[in-house]
C-alpha positions as CSV (number, residue, x, y, z in Angstrom):
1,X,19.7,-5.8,-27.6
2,X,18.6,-2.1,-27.5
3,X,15.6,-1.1,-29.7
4,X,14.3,1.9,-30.6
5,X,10.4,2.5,-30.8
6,X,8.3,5.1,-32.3
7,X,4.9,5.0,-31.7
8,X,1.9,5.3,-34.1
9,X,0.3,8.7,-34.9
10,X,-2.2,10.2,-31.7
11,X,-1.1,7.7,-29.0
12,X,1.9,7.9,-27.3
13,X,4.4,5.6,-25.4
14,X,2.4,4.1,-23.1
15,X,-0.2,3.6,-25.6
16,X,2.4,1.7,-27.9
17,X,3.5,-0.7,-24.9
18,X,-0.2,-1.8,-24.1
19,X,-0.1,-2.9,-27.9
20,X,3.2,-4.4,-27.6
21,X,2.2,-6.2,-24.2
22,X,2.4,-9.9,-25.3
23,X,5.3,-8.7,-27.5
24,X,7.1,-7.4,-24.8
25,X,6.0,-10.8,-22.8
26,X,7.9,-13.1,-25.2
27,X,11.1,-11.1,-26.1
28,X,14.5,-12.3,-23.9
29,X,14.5,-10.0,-20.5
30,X,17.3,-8.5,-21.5
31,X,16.5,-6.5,-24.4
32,X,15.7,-3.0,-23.7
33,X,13.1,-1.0,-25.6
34,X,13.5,2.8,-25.6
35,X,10.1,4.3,-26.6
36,X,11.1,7.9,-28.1
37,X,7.8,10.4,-27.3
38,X,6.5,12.3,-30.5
39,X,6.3,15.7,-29.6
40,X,3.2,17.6,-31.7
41,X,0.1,17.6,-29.2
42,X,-3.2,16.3,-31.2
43,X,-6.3,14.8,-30.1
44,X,-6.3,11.0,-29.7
45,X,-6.5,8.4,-32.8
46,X,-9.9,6.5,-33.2
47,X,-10.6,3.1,-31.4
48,X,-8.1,4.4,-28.1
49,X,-10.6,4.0,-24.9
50,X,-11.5,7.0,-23.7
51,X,-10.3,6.1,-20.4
52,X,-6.7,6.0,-21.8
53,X,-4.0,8.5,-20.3
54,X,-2.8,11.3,-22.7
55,X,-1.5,13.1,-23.7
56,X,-2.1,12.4,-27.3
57,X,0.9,12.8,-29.8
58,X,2.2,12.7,-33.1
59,X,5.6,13.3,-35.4
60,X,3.7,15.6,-37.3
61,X,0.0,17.3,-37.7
62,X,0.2,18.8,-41.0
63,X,2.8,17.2,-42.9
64,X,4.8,19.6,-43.7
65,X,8.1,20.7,-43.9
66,X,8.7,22.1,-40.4
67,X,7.1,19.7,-38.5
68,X,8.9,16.9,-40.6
69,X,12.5,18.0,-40.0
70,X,11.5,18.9,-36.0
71,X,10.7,15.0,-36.1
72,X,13.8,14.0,-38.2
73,X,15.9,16.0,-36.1
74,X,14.2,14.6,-32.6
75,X,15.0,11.0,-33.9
76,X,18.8,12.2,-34.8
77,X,19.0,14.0,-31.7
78,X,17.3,10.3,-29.8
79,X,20.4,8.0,-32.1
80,X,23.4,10.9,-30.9
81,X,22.1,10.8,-27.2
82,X,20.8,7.6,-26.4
83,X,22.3,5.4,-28.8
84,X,23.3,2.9,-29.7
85,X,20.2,0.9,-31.2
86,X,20.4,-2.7,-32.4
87,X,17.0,-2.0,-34.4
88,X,14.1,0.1,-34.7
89,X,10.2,-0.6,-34.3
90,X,8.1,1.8,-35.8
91,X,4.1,1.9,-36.0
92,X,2.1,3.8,-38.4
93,X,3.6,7.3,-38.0
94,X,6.2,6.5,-36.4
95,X,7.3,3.8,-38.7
96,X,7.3,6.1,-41.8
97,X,9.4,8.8,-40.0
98,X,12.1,6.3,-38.8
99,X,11.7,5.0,-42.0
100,X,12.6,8.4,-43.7
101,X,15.1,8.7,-41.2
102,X,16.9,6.1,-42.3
103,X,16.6,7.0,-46.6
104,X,17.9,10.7,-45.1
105,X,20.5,8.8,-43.4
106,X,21.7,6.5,-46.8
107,X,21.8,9.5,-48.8
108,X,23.6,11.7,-46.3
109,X,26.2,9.7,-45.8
110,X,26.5,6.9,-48.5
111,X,29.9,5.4,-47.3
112,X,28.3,4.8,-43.5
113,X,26.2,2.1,-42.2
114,X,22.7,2.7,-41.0
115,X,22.9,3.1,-37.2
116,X,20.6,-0.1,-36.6
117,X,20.6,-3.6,-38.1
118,X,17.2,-4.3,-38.5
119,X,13.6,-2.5,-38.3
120,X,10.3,-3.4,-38.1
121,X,7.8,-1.0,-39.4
122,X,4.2,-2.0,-39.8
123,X,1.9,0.8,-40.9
124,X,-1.9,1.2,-41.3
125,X,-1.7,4.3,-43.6
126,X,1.0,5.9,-46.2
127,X,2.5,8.5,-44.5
128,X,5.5,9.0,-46.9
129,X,5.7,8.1,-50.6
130,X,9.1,7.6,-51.2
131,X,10.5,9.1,-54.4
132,X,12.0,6.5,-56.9
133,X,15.4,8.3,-56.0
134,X,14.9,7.7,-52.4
135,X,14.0,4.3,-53.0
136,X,17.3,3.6,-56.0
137,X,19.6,5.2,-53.5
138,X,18.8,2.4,-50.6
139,X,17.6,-0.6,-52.8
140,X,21.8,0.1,-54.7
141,X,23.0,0.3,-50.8
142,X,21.1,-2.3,-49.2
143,X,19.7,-5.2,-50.1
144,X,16.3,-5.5,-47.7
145,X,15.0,-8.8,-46.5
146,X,11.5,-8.2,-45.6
147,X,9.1,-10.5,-44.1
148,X,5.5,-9.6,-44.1
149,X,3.7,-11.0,-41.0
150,X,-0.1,-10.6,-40.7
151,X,-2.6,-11.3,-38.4
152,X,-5.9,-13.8,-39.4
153,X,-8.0,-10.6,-40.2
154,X,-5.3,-8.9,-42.7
């Protein structure tokens, strides 16, 4: 099992494997995580220690078109080269660019699978709003099984 992972906006790889630690700890040794590196240099997100390593990235700084499709086309570029991916594991950020990614993906090419099986995004902000278009074109494609897992403090 190959999954791809996308870290969370102003942290970076390593970053995303300390918070995936006891995740990482449980899963079957032989699955293989590929953390993908963001690639817009910013300063690092609240609550990371001070004493963490940078440097300090994110998919995009200003939201807007350039940086967007520079990030769109780094995750294409990360499913052509070092593909393929069972699933996808996305945080924050990261989970709403794979996440638009993958609409890009259904609406590109409507009569192709999505290159994963599965993905877990969990988020802590709205980074894309999905137009009702985006969101008709997958919900007619696919129909998503979610599962919604939270920890005691929400």
């Amino acid at each position: 099992m190959r999954i791809l992972c996308l870290p969370g906006y102003r942290t970076n790889p390593d970053i995303m494997k300390r918070q995936m630690s006891l995740l990482l700890q449980i899963c079957d040794p032989s699955w293989e995580f590929y953390f993908l590196e963001a690639k817009v240099p910013c300063r690092p997100a609240p609550g990371i220690p001070k004493n963490a390593p940078g440097p300090f990235l994110c998919w995009t700084e200003d939201f807007g078109p350039t940086e967007n499709r520079a990030a769109l086309d780094l995750i294409h570029h990360t499913f052509q080269t070092q593909g393929p991916f069972d699933g996808v594991f996305g945080f924050s950020q990261g989970a709403s660019m794979v996440a638009a990614y993958l609409l890009e993906q259904a609406a590109l090419h409507p009569a192709q699978n999505l290159p994963v099986k599965f993905g877990i995004l969990r988020r802590r902000r709205r980074y894309l709003r999905p137009t009702r278009l985006m969101l008709r074109l997958y919900t007619a494609r696919y129909q998503p099984r979610t599962c919604s897992v939270s920890s005691p403090r929400g």
